[in-house]
mmCIF file as gemmi writes it, N, C-alpha and C atoms, coordinates in Angstrom:
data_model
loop_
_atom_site.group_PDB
_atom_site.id
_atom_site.type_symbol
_atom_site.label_atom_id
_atom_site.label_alt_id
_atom_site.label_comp_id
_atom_site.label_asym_id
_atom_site.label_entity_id
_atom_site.label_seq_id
_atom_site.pdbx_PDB_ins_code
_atom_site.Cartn_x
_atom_site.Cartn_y
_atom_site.Cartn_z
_atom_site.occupancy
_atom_site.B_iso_or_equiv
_atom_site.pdbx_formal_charge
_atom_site.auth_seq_id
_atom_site.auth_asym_id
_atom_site.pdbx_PDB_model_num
ATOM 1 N N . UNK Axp A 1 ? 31.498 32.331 -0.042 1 0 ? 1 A 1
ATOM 2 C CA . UNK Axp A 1 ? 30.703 33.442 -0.518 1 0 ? 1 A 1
ATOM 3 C C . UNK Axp A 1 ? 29.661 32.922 -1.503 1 0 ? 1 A 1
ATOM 4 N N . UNK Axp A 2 ? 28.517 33.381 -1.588 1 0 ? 2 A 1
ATOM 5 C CA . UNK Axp A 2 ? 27.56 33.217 -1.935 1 0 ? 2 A 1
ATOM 6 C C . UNK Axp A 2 ? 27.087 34.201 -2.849 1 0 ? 2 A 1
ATOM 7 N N . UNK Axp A 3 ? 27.121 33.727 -4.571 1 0 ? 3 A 1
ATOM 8 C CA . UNK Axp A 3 ? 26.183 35.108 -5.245 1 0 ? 3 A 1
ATOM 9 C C . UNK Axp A 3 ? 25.226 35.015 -5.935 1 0 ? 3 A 1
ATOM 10 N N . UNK Axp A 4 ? 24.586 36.057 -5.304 1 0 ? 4 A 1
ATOM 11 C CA . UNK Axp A 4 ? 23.035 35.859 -5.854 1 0 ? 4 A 1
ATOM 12 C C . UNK Axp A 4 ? 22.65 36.942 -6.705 1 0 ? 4 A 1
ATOM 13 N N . UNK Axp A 5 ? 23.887 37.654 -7.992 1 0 ? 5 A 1
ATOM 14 C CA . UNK Axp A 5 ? 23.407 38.201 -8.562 1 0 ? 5 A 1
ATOM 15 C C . UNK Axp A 5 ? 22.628 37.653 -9.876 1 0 ? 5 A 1
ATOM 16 N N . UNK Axp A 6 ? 22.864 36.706 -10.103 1 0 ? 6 A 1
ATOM 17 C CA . UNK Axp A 6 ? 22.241 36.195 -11.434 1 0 ? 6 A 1
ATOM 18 C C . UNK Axp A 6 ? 20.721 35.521 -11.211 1 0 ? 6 A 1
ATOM 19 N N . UNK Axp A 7 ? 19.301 36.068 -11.564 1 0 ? 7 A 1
ATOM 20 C CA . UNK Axp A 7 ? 18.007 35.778 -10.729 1 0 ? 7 A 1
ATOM 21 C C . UNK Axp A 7 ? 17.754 34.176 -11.011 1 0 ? 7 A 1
ATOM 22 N N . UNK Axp A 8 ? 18.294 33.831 -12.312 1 0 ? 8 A 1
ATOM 23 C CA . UNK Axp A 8 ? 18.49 32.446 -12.474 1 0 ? 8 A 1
ATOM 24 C C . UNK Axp A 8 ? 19.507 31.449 -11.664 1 0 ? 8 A 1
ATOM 25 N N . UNK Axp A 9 ? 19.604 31.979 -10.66 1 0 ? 9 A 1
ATOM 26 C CA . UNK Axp A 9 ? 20.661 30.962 -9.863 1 0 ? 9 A 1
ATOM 27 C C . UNK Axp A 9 ? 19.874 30.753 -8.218 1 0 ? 9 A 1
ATOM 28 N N . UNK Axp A 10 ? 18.546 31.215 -8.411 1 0 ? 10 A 1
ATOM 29 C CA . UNK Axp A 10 ? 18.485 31.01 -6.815 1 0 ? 10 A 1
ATOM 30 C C . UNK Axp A 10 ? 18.459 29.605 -6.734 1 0 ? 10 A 1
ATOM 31 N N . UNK Axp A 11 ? 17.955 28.554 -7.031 1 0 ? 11 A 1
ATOM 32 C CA . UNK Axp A 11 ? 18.186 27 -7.128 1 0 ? 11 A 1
ATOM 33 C C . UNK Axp A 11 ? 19.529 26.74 -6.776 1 0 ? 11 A 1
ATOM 34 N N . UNK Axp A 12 ? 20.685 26.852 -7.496 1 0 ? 12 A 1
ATOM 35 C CA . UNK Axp A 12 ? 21.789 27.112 -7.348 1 0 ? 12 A 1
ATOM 36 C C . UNK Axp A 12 ? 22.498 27.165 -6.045 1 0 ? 12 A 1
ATOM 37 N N . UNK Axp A 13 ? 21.924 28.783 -5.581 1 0 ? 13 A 1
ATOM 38 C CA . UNK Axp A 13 ? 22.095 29.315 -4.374 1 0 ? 13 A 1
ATOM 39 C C . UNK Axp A 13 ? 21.754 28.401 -3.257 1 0 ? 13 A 1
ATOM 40 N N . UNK Axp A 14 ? 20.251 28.512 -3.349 1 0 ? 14 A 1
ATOM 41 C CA . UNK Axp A 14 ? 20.191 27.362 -2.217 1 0 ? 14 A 1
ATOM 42 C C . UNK Axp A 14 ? 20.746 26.442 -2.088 1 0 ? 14 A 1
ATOM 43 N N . UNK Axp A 15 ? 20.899 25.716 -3.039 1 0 ? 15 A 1
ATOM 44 C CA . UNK Axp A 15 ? 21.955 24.19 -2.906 1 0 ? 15 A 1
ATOM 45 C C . UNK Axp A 15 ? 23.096 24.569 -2.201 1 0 ? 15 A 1
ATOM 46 N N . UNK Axp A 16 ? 23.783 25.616 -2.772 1 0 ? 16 A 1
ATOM 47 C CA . UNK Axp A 16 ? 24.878 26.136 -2.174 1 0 ? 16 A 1
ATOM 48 C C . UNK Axp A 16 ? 25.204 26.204 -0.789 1 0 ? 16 A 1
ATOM 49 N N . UNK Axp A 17 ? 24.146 26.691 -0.278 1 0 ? 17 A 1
ATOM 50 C CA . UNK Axp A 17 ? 23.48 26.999 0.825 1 0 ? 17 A 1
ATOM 51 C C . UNK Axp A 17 ? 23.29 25.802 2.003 1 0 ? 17 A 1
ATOM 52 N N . UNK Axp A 18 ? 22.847 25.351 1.605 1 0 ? 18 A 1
ATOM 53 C CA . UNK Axp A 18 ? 22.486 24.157 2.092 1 0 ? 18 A 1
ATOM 54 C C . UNK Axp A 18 ? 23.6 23.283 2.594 1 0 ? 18 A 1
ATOM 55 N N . UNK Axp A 19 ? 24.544 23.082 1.27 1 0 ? 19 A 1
ATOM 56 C CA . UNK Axp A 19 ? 25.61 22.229 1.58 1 0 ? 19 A 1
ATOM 57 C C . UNK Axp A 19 ? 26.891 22.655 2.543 1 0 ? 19 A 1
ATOM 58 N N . UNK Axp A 20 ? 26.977 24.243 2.464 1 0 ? 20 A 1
ATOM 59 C CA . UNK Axp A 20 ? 27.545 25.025 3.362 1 0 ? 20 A 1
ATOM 60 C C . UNK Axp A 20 ? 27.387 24.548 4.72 1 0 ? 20 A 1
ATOM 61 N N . UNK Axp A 21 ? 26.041 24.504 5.065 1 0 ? 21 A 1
ATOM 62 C CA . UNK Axp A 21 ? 25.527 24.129 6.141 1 0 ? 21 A 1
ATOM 63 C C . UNK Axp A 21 ? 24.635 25.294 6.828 1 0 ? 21 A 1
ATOM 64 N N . UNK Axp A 22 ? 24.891 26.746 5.591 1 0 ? 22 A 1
ATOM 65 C CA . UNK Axp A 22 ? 23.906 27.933 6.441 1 0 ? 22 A 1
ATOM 66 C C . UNK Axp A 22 ? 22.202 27.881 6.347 1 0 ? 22 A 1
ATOM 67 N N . UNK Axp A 23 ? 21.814 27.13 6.007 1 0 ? 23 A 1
ATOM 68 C CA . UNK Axp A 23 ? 20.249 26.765 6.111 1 0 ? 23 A 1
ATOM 69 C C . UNK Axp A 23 ? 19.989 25.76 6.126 1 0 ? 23 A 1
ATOM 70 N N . UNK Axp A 24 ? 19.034 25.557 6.543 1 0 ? 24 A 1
ATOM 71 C CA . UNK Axp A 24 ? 18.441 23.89 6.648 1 0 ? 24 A 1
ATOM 72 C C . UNK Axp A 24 ? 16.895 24.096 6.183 1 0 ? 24 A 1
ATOM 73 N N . UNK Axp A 25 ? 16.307 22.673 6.229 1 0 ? 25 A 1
ATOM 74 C CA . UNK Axp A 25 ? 14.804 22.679 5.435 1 0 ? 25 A 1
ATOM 75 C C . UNK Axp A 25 ? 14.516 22.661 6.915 1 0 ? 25 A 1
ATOM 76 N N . UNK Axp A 26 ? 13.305 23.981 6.736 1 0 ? 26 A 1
ATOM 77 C CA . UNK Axp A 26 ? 12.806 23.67 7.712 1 0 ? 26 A 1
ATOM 78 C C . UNK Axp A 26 ? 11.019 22.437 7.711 1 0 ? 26 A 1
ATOM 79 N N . UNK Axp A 27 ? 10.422 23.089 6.687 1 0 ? 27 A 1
ATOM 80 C CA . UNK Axp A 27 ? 9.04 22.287 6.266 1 0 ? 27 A 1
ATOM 81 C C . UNK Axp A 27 ? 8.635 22.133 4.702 1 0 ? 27 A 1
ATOM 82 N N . UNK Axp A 28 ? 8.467 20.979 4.637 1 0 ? 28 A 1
ATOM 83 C CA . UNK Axp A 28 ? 8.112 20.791 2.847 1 0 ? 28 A 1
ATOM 84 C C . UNK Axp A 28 ? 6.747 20.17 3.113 1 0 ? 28 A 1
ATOM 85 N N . UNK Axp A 29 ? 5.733 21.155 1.993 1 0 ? 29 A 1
ATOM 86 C CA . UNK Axp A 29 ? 4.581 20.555 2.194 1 0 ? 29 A 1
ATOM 87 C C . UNK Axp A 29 ? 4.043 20.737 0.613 1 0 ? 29 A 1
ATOM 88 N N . UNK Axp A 30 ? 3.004 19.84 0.425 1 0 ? 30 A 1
ATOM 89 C CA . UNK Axp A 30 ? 2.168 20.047 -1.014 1 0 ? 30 A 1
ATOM 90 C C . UNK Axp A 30 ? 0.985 20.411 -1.007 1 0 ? 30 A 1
ATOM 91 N N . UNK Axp A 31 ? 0.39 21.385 -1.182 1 0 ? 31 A 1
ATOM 92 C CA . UNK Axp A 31 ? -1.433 21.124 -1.247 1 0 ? 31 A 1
ATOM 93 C C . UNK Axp A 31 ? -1.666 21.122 -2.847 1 0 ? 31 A 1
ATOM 94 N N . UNK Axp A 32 ? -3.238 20.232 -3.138 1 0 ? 32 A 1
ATOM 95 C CA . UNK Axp A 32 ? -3.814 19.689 -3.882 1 0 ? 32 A 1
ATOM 96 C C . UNK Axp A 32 ? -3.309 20.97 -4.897 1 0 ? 32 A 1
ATOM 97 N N . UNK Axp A 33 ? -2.973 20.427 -6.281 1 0 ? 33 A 1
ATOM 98 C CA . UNK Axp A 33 ? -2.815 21.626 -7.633 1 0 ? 33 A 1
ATOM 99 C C . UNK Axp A 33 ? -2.163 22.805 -7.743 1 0 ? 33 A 1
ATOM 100 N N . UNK Axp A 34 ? -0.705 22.358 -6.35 1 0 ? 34 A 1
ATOM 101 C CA . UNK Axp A 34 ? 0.188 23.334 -6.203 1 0 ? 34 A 1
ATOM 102 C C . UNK Axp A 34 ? 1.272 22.545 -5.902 1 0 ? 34 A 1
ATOM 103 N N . UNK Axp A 35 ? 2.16 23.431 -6.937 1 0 ? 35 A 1
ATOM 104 C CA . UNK Axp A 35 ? 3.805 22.235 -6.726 1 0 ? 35 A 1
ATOM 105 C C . UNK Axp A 35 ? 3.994 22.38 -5.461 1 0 ? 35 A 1
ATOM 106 N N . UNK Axp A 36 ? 5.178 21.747 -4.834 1 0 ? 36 A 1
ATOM 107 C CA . UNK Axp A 36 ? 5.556 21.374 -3.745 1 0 ? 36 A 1
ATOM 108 C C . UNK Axp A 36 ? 6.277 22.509 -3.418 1 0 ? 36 A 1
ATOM 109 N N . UNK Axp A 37 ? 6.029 23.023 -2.125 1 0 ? 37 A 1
ATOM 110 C CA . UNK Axp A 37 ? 6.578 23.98 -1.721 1 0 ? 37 A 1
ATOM 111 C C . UNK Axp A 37 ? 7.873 23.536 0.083 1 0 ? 37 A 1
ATOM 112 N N . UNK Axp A 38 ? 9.124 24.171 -0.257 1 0 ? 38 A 1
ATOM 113 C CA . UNK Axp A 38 ? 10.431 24.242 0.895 1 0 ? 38 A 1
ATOM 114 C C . UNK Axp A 38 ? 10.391 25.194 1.375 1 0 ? 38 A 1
ATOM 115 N N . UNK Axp A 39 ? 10.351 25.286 2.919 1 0 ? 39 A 1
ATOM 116 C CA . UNK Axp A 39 ? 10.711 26.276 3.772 1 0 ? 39 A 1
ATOM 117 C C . UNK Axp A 39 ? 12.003 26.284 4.508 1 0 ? 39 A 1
ATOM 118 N N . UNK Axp A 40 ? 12.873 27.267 4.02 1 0 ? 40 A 1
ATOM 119 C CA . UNK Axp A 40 ? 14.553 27.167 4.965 1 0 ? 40 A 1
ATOM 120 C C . UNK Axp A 40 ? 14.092 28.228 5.622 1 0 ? 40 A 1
ATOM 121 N N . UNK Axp A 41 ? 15.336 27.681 6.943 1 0 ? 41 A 1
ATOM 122 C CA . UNK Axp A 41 ? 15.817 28.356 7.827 1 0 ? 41 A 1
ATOM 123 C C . UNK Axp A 41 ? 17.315 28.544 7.853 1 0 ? 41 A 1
ATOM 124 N N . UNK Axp A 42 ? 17.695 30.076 8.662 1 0 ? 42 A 1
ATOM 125 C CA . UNK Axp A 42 ? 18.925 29.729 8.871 1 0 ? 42 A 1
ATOM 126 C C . UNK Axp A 42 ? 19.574 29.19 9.462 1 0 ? 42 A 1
ATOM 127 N N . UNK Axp A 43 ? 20.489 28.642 10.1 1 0 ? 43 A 1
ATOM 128 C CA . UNK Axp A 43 ? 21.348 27.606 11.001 1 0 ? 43 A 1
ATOM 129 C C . UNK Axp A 43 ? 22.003 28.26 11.506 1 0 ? 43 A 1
ATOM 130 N N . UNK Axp A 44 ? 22.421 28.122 12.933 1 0 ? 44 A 1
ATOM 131 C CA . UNK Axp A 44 ? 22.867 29.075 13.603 1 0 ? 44 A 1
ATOM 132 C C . UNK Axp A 44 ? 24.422 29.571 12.81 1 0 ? 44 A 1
ATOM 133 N N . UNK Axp A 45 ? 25.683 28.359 12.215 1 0 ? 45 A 1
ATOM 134 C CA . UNK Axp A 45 ? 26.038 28.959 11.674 1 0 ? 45 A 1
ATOM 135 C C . UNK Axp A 45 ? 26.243 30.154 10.303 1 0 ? 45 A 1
ATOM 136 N N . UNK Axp A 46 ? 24.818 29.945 9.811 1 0 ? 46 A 1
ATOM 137 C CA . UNK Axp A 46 ? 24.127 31.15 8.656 1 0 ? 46 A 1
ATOM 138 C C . UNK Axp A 46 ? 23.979 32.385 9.491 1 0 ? 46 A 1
ATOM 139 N N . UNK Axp A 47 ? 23.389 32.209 10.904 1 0 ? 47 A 1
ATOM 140 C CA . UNK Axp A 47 ? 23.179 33.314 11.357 1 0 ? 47 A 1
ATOM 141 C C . UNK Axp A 47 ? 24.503 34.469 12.292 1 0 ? 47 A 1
ATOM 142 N N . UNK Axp A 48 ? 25.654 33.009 12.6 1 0 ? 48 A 1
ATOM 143 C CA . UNK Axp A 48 ? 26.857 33.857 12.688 1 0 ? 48 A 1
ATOM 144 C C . UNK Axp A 48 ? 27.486 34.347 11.801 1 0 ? 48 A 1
ATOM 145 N N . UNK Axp A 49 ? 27.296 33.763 10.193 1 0 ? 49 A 1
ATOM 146 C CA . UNK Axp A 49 ? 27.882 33.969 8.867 1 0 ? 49 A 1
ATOM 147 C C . UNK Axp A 49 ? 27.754 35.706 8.396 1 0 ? 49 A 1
ATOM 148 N N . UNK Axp A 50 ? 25.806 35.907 8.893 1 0 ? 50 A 1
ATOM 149 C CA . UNK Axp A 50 ? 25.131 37.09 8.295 1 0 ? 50 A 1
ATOM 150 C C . UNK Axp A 50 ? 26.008 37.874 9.162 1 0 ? 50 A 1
ATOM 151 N N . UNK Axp A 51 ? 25.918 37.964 10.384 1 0 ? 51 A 1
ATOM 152 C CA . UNK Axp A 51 ? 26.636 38.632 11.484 1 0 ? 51 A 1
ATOM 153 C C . UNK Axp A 51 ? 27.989 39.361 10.703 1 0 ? 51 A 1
């Protein structure tokens, strides 16, 4: 289980997440004078999890 009530924990969360195995990175990209931005997806087992 996963909680995402505290708004300071999404970092957290994701890690969480991640290591679970319910998301994966899908694309990390940077443009010029903007931090680096992660795109997840869910994994099929995230998406039997939501189910």
């Amino acid at each position: 289980m996963v909680n995402v009530a505290q708004r300071n924990s999404v970092y957290q969360t994701i890690d969480r997440l991640l290591r679970a195995g319910l998301i994966a990175v899908r694309e990390t990209s940077c443009e010029e004078n903007r931090p680096e931005r992660t795109v997840y997806e869910p994994t099929e087992a995230g998406r039997e999890t939501l189910r």
